[in-house]
LOKE-704826 format. One line per 10 residues: number of its first residue (from 1); for each residue x, y, z of N, C-alpha, C. Coordinates in steps of 0.2 Angstrom, whole numbers, plus 5000, padded with zeros to 4 digits. Example, Ala and Ser with C-alpha at 12.3 -4.5 7.8 and 13.67 -1.06 7.14 Angstrom:
2
1) 5066,4972,5039,5062,4978,5039,5066,4984,5039  5064,4989,5035,5068,4995,5036,5064,5000,5039
***
This chain:
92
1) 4843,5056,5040,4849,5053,5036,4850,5046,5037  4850,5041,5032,4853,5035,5031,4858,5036,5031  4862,5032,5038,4869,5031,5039,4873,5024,5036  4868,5021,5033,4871,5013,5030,4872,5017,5022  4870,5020,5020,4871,5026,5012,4877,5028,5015  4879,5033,5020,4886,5036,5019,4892,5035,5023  4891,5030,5029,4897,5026,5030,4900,5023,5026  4908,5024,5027,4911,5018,5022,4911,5010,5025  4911,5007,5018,4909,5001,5020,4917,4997,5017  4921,4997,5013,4926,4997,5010,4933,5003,5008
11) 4938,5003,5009,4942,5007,5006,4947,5003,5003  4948,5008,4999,4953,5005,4990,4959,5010,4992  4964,5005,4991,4972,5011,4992,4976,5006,4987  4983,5009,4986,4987,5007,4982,4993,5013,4982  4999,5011,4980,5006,5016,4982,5007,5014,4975  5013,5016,4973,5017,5018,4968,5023,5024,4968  5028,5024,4964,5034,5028,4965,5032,5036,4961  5024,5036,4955,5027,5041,4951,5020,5046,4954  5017,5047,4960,5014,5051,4963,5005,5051,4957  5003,5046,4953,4999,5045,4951,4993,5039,4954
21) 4989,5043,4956,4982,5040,4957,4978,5035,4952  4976,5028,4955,4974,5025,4952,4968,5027,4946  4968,5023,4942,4964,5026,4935,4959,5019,4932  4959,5014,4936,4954,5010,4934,4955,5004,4937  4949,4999,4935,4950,4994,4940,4955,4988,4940  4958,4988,4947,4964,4983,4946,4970,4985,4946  4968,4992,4949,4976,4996,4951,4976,4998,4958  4971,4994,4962,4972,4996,4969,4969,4989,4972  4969,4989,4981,4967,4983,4983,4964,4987,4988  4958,4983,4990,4952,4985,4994,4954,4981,4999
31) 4951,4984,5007,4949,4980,5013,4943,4984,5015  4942,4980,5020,4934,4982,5025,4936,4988,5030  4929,4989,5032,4930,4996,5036,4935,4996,5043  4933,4987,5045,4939,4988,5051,4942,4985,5051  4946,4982,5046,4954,4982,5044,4959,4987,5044  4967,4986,5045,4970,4992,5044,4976,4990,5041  4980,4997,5038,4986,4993,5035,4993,4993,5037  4996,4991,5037,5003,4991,5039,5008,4991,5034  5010,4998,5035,5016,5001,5030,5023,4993,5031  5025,4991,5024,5030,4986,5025,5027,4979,5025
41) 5019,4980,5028,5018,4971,5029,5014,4971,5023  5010,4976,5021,5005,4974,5017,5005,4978,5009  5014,4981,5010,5016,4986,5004,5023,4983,5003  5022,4978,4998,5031,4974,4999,5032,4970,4992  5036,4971,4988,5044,4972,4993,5044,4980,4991  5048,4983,4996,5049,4990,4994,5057,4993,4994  5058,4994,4990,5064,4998,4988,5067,5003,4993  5073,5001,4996,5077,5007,4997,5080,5013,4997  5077,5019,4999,5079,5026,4996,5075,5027,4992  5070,5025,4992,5062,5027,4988,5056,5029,4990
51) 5056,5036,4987,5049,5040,4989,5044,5036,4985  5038,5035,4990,5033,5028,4988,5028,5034,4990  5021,5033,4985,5014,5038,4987,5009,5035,4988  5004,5034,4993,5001,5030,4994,4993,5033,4995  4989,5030,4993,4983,5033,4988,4976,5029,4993  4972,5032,4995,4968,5028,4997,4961,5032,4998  4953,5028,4996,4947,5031,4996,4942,5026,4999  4937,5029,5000,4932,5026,5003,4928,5026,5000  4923,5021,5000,4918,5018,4995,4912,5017,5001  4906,5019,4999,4900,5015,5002,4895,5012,5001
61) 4891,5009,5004,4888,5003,5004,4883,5005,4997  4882,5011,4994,4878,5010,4989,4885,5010,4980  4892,5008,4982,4895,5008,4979,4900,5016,4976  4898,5022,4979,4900,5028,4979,4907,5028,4982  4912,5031,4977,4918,5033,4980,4919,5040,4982  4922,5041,4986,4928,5049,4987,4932,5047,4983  4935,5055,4982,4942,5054,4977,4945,5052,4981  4951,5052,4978,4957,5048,4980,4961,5055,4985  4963,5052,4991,4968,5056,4996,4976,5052,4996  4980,5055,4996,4987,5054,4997,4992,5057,5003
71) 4998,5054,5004,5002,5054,5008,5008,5050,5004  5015,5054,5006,5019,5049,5004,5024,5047,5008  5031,5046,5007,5035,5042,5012,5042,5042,5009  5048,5042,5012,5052,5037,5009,5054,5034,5014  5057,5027,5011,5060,5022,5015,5068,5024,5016  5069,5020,5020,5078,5023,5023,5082,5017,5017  5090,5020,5018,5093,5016,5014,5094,5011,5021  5095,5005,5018,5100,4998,5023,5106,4997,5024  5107,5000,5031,5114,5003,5031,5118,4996,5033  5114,4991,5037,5116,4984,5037,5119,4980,5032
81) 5124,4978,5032,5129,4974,5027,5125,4965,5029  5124,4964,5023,5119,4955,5027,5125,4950,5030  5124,4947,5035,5133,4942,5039,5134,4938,5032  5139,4938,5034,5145,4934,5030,5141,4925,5028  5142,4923,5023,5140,4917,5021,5142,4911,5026  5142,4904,5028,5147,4901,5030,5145,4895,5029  5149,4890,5029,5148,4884,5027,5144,4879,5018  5149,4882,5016,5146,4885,5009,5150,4878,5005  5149,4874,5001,5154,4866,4997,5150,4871,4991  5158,4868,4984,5154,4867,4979,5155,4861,4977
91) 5151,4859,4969,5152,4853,4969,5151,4851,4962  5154,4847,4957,5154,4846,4951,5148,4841,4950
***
């Protein structure tokens, strides 16, 4: 077996709210085999008290994908009130 044929050489992920898997190109974003991704850094800006589903396949060097695998998540509400404003003029 040729392992440069069925290692992944890329994977393609993408989230969304409505639990639908991407359908063509330009609704997901790819990275390399050893990159990783970080939930909130590289999935943003993400809405509070929202079930988010996130979608991701692996591609190889001869351009072959898996389907698409999922998992989903939601994010907490922000129970944080932002501080108080200060030092505020206005001005005509």
């Amino acid at each position: 077996i040729d392992f440069t044929h069925v290692a992944a050489l890329t994977y393609a992920y993408s989230y969304n709210t409505t639990n639908t898997a991407p359908s063509g190109n330009g609704d997901y974003e790819t990275l390399d085999n050893t990159a990783s991704i970080t939930i909130g850094g590289s999935f943003s800006p993400l809405s509070a008290n929202t079930t988010y589903y996130i979608f991701i396949k692996a591609k190889n060097n001869d351009g072959l994908s898996s389907t698409w695998v999922s998992t989903s998540g939601k994010t907490l509400q922000d129970l944080n009130p932002p501080t108080q404003a200060t030092s505020l003029s206005v001005t005509n």
